[in-house]
C-alpha positions in Angstrom: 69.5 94.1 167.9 71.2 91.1 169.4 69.9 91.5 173.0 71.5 88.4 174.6 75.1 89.4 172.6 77.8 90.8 175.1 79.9 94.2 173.2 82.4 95.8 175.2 83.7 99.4 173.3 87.0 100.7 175.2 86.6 104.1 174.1 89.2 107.0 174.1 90.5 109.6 176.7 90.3 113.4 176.4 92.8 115.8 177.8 90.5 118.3 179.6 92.8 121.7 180.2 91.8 125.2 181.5 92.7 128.3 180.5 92.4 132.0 181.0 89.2 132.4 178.4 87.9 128.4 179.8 88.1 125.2 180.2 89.3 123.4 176.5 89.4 119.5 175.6 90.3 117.6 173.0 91.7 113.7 172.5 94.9 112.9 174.5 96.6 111.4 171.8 95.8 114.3 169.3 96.9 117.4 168.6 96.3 120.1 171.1 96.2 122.7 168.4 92.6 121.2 167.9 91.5 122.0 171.0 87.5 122.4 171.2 86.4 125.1 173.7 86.2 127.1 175.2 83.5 125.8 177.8 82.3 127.5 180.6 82.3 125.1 183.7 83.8 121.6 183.8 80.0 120.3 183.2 79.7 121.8 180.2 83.1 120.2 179.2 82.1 116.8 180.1 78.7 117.0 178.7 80.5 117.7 175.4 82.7 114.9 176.0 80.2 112.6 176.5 78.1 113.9 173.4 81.6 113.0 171.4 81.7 109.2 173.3 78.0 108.7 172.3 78.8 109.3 169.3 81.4 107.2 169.1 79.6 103.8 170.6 76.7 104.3 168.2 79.2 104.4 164.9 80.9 101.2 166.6 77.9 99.5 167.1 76.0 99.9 164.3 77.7 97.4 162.9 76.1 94.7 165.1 72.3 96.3 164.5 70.0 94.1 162.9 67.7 95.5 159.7 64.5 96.7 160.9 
């Protein structure tokens, strides 16, 4: 990995909702028929949100990953 190399990832937004049977998210620009949920509490929501941008900055930066 380039340590000294600067990468900046804007990553994207989630529309987080909640409903009668829990709290449901899924990627503001998308379609809400693909909801994900439902989640119990608003930390389980954001946990899974977070796995999803985690996910997201590894597949961007692999990219930029030297061979072992």
């Amino acid at each position: 990995m380039l340590s000294n190399a600067k990468r900046t990832y804007m990553l994207a937004n989630y529309t987080v909702e909640q409903r009668a049977k829990g709290w449901f998210y899924w990627p503001t620009y998308g379609e809400k028929a693909d909801a994900k949920g439902p989640y119990s509490s608003i930390a389980s929501v954001s946990l899974m949100i977070a796995r999803q941008l985690g996910r997201e900055i590894k597949k961007r930066d692999a990219v930029h990953q030297l061979p072992e």
